[in-house]
C-alpha positions in Angstrom: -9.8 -12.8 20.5 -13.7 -12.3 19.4 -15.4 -15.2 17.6 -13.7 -15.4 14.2 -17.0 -14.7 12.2 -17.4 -11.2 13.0 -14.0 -10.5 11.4 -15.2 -12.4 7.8 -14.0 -9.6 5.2 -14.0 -7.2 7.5 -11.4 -5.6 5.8 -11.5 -4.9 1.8 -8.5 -3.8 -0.1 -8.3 -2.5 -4.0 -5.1 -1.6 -5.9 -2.4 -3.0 -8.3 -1.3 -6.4 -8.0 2.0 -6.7 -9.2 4.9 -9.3 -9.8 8.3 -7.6 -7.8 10.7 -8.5 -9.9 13.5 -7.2 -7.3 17.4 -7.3 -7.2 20.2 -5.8 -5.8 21.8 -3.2 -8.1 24.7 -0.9 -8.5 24.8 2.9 -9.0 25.5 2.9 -12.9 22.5 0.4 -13.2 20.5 3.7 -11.5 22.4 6.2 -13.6 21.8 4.5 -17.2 18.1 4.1 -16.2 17.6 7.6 -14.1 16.3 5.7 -11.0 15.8 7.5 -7.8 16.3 5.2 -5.0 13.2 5.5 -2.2 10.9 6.3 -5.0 8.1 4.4 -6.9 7.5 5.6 -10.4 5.5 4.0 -13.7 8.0 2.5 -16.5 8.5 5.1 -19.4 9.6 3.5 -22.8 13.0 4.0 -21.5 12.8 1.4 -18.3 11.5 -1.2 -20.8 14.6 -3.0 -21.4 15.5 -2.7 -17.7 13.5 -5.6 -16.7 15.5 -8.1 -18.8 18.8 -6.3 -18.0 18.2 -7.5 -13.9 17.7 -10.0 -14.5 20.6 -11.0 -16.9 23.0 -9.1 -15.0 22.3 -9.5 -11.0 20.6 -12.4 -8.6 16.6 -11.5 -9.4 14.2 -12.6 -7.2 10.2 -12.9 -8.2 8.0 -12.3 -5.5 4.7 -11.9 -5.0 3.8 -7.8 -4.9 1.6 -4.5 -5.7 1.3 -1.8 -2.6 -2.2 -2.5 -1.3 -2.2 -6.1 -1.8 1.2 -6.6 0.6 -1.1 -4.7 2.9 -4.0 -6.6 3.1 -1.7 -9.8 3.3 0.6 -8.7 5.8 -2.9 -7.6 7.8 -4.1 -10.6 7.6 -0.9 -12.2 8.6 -1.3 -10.2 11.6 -4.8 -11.3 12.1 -4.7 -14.9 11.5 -8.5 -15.4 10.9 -8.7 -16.9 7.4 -10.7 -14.5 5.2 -10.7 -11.8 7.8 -9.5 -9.6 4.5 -10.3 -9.4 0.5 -8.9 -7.8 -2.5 -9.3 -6.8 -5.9 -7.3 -6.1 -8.9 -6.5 -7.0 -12.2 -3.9 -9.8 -13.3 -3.5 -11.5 -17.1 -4.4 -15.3 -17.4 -0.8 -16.5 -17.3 1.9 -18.1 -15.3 2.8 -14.9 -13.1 -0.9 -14.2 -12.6 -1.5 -17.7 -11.5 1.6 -17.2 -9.0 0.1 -14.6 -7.9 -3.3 -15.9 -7.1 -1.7 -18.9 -5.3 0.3 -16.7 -3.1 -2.6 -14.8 -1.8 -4.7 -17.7 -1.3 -2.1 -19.2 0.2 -1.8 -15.8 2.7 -5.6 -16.5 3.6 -6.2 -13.8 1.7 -9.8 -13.7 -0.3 -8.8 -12.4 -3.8 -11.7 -11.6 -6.5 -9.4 -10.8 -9.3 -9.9 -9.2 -13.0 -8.4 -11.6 -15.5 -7.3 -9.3 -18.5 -7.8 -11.3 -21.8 -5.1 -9.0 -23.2 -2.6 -7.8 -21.4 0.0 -9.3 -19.1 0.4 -9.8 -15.1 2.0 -6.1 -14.3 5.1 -6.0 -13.1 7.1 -4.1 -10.7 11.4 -3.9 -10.8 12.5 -3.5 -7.3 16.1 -1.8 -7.7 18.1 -2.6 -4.4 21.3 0.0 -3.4 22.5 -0.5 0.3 19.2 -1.7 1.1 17.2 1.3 0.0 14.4 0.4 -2.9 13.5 2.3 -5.5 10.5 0.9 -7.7 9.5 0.9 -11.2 5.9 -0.3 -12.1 5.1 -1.7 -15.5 1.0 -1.9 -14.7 0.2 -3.5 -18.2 -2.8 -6.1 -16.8 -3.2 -3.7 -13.7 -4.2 -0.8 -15.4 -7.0 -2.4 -16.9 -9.3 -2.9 -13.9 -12.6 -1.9 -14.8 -15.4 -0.8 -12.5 -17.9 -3.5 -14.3 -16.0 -6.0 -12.2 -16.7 -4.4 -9.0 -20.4 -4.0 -9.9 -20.8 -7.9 -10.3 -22.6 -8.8 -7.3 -20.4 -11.3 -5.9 -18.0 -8.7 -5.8 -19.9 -5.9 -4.9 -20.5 -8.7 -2.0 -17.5 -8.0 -1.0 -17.7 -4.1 -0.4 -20.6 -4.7 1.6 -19.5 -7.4 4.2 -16.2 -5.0 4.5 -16.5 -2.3 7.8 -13.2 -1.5 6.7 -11.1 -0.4 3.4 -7.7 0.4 2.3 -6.6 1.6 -1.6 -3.0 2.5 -2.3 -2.6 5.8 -3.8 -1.5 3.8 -7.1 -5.0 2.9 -8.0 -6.1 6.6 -8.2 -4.3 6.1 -12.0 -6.2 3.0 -12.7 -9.8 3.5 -12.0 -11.2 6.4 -9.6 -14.5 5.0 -10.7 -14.1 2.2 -8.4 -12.4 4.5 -5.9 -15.5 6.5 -6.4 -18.1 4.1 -5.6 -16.0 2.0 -2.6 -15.3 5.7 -0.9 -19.5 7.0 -1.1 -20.4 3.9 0.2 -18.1 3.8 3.3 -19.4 7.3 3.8 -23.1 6.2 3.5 -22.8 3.4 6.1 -20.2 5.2 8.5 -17.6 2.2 7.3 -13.7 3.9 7.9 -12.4 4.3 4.4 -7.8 4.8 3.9 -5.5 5.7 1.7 -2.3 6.2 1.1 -0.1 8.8 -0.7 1.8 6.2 -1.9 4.7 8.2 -4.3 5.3 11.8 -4.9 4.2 11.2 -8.7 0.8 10.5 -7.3 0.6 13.7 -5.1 2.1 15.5 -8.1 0.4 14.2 -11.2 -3.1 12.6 -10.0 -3.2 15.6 -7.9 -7.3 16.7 -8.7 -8.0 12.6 -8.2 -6.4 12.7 -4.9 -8.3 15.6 -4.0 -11.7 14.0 -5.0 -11.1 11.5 -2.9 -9.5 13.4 -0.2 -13.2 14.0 2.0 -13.5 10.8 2.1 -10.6 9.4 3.8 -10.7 8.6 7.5 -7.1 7.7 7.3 -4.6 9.1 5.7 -0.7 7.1 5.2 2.3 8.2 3.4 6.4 9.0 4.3 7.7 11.7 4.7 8.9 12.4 0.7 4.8 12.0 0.0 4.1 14.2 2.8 6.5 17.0 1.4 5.5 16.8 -2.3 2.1 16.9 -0.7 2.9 20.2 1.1 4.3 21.7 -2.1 2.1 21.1 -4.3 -0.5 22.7 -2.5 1.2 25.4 -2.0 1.8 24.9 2.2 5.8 25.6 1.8 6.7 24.1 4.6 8.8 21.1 5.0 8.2 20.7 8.5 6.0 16.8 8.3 4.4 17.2 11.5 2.8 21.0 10.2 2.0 18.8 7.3 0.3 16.1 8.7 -1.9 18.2 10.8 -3.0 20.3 7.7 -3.7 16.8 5.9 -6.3 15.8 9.2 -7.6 19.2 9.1 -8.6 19.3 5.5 -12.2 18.8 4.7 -14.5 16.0 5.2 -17.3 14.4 3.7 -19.2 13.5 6.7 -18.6 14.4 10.5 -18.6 10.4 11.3 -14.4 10.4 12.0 -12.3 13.0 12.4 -9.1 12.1 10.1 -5.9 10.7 11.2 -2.5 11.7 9.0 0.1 8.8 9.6 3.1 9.8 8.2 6.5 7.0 8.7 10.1 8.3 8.2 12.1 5.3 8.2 13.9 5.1 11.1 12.9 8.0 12.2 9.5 8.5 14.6 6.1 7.7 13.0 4.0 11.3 13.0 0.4 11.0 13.6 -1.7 14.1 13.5 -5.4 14.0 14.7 -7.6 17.0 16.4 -4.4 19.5 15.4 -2.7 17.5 17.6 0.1 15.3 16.6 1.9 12.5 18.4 5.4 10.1 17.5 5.6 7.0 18.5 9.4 5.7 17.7 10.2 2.6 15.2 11.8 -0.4 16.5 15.8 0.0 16.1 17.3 -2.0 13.2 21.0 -2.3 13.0 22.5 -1.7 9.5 23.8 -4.9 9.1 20.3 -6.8 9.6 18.5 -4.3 6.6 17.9 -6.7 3.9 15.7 -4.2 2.1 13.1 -1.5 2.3 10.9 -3.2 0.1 7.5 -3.3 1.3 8.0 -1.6 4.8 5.6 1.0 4.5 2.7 -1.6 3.2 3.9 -3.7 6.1 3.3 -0.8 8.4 -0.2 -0.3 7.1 -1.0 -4.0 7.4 0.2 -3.9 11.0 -1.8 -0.7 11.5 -4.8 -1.9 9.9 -4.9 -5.2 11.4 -5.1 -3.7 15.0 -7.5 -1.0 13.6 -10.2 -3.6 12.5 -10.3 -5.3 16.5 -11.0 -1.9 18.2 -7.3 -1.1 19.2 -6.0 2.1 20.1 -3.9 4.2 17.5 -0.6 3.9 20.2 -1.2 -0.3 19.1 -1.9 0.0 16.0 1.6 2.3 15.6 3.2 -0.7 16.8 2.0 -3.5 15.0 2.4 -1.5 12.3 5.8 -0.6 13.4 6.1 -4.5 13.9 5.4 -5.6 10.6 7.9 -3.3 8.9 10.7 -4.6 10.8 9.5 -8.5 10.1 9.5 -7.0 6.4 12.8 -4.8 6.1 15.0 -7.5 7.2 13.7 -10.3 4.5 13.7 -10.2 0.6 10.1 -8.2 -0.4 7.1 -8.0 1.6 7.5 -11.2 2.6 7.5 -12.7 6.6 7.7 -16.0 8.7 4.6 -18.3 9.0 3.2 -16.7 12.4 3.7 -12.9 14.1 5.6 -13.0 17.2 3.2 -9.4 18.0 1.1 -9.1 21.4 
């Protein structure tokens, strides 16, 4: 590989950082609190109590979470150039926040967090049913990033060394200001600038943010649940992903720089990528049953593995499977979590 210097921060992500608070469930434990498994949704007052109920009533494991922030770690994993990536987000100044800030460092990850004063470290309850996820965020601390901290200069620092960024869906909710200001100046300096669909809720609810934002990105990632809301709510009807994802790549731009690229993952099924009305699939990596721990995290893994290929120059076919990779690492451990080096070449 290159010299590690001309990878330092060369790849900036912003988003939610979030404590998984994950455990397998049963069904009545999704009945009593309505939960959808293979869906990510924000805690109503309803959930509230859930959080406690896991963790009194099944094996709850804490782990280290929040979309964009598995990643940029699991990127950087991939990478193994220390600093090669950085983050932002907002965490309280307590234990889980301090956990959190540990673990990322400890990922070679370079995190400028928010500390909220007020609020506590977000959480996120991972509910587990025969390995599917279905996830519940309780933002609290996340939802109060504020684009003040971005405009500090030692953060700001940050978005210019980047060539690359990545921002999950999620923080459309939190602070399109940021989003805002990150996404003009990618377009400004011809940097490649991602997102992610990241939940039907998004696509549904933060629909007009989405579509602010939607000129500017070179990239676009999402399954094919996202891709299908997507479609509906814009009035495509058609459920057909790979119609979808070229419709996504041909939507307008913000500047003719790069043409856009539609990722879409289906599980197990073939990863769609659409670009120049055009789209290819690149099959995932077989898993038996038996060796799914959980889905947690395997579509940020496949974005880290993506995006870690993307930053050296590689081909879409290799970044596909590094990203396909990554989330089979992922799917077969607790979380986004993964062994101390890639076996990936």
């Amino acid at each position: 590989m290159a010299s590690s210097t001309n990878y330092d921060g060369i790849l900036l992500g912003m988003g939610n950082p979030l404590l998984d608070i994950s455990a397998v469930v049963d069904e009545d434990f999704l009945t009593k609190y309505d939960i959808k498994l293979n869906n990510a949704i924000l805690a109503e007052e309803k959930h509230l109590p859930m959080y406690d109920e896991m963790s009194s009533k099944f094996n709850v494991e804490y782990i280290a979470g929040g979309a964009t922030q598995n990643s940029i770690k699991v990127a950087q994993w991939m990478l193994q150039i220390p600093g090669a990536t950085s983050y932002m987000g907002s965490i309280g100044k307590d234990k889980y926040g301090e956990a959190m800030k540990k673990d990322a460092t400890a990922a070679g990850v370079n995190v400028h967090y928010y500390e909220d004063e007020s609020a506590p470290t977000g959480t996120c309850g991972v509910c587990v049913v025969g390995g599917e996820r279905s996830l519940i965020a309780n933002l609290s601390a996340a939802n109060c990033y504020k684009v003040d901290h971005l405009k500090k200069p030692e953060n700001w620092a940050l978005v210019e060394k980047a060539k690359f960024y990545y921002i999950a869906g999620f923080f459309l909710t939190v602070s399109p200001e940021s989003i805002q200001l990150v996404s003009e100046h990618a377009a400004a300096n011809n940097k490649v600038f991602t997102m992610n669909l990241s939940a039907p809720f998004i696509c549904e609810f933060f629909k007009d943010a989405q579509e602010k934002f939607l000129p500017y990105m070179d990239f676009v990632f999402g399954n094919e649940t996202e891709a299908r809301t997507f479609s509906r709510v814009h009035g495509w009807e058609t459920d057909d992903v790979e119609q979808i994802a070229i419709k996504i790549s041909q939507l307008p731009k913000a500047t003719g720089t790069y043409k856009r690229t539609t990722v879409i993952t289906q599980g197990a099924d073939p990863v769609v990528v659409a670009e120049d009305g055009k789209v290819k699939k690149y099959p995932v990596i077989p898993l038996p049953k038996e060796k799914l721990v959980d889905t947690n995290g395997a579509g940020d893994a496949f974005v880290g593995g993506f995006m870690s290929q993307l930053v050296q120059g590689k081909s879409i076919e290799e970044c596909v499977k590094a990203g396909c990779y990554a989330s089979n690492v992922v799917i077969q451990r607790s979380g986004c979590t993964y062994p101390e080096k890639p076996a990936f070449n």
